[in-house]
C-alpha positions as a Python dict, from the first residue, in 0.01 Angstrom:
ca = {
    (1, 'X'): (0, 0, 0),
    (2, 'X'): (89, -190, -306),
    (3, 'X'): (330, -443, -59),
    (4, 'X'): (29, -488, 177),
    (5, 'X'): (-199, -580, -143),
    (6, 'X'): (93, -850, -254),
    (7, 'X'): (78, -964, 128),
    (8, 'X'): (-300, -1030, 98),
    (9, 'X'): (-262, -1210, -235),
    (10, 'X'): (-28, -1476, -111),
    (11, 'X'): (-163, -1526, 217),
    (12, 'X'): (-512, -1558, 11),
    (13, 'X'): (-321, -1822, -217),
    (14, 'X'): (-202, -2020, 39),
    (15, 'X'): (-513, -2059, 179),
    (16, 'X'): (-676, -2190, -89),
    (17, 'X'): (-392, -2394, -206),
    (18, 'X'): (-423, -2548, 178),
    (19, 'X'): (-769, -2586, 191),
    (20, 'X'): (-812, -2933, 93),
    (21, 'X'): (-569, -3049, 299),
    (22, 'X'): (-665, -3270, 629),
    (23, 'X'): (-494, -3290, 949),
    (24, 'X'): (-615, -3636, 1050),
    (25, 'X'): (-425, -3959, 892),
    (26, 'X'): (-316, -3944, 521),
    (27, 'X'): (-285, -4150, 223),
    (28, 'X'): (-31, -4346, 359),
    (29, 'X'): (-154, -4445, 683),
    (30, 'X'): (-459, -4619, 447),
    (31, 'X'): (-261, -4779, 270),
    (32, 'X'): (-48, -4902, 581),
    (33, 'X'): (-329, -4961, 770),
    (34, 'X'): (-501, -5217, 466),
    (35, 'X'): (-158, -5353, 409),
    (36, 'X'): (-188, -5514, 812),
    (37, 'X'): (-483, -5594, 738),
    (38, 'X'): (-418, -5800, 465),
    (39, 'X'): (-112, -5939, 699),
    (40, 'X'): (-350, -6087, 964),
    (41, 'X'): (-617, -6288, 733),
    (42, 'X'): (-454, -6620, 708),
    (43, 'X'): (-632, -6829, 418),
    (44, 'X'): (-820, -7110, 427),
    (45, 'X'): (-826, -7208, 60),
    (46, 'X'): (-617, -7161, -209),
    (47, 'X'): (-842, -6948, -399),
    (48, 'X'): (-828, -6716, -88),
    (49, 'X'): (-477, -6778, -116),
    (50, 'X'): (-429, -6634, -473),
    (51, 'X'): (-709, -6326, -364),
    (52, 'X'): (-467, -6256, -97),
    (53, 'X'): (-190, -6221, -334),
    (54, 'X'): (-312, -6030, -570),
    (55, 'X'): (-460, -5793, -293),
    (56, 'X'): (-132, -5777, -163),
    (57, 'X'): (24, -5680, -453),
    (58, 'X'): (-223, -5430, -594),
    (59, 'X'): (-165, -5224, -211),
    (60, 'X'): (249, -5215, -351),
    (61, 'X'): (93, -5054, -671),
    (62, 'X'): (-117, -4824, -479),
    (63, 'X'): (166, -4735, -243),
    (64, 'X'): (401, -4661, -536),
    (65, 'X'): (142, -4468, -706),
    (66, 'X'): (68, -4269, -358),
    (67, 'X'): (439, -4189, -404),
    (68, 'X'): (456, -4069, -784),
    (69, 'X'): (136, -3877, -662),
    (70, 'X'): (296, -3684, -361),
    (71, 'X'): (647, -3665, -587),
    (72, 'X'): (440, -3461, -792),
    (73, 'X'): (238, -3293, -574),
    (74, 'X'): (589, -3100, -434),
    (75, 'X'): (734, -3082, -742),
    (76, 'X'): (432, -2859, -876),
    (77, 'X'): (442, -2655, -555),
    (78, 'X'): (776, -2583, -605),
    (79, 'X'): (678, -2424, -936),
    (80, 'X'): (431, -2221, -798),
    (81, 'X'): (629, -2092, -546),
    (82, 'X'): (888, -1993, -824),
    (83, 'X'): (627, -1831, -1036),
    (84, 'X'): (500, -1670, -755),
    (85, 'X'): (868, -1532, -657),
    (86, 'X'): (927, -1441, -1046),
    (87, 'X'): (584, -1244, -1002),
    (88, 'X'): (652, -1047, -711),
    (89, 'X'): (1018, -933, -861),
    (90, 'X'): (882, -807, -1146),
}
């Protein structure tokens, strides 16, 4: 009984831990998506020029950031799953 109560716990865990999570396009696929987008409008000033730019460059910061973000996102499941492990053997 006590291995089907550990069973429940970490299926209920996962669940909530997954929750948030959406099947449809991610973080990335934004940022892709705004980054063509950006591509395609073709300035007709040079004032649009320099928006352009700096658009252009602030989607590289958000990309990079998106990638810190999901760097830590794993590396802080990982320790769950170990705490969760180090639980269970004790």
């Amino acid at each position: 009984m006590h291995s089907e109560m550990d069973i429940l716990n970490k299926m209920t865990r996962e669940f909530i831990m997954n929750e948030g999570q959406v099947n449809g396009p991610d973080i990335h696929s934004y940022i892709q998506s705004l980054a063509e987008i950006l591509q395609g409008i073709k300035p007709k000033s040079i004032k649009e020029a320099r928006r352009l730019g700096v658009a252009r460059q602030q989607i590289k910061e958000v990309r990079k950031m998106a990638r810190r973000l999901d760097e830590r996102i794993n590396t802080l499941e990982e320790q769950v799953n170990l705490l969760e492990e180090y639980k269970e053997d004790k």
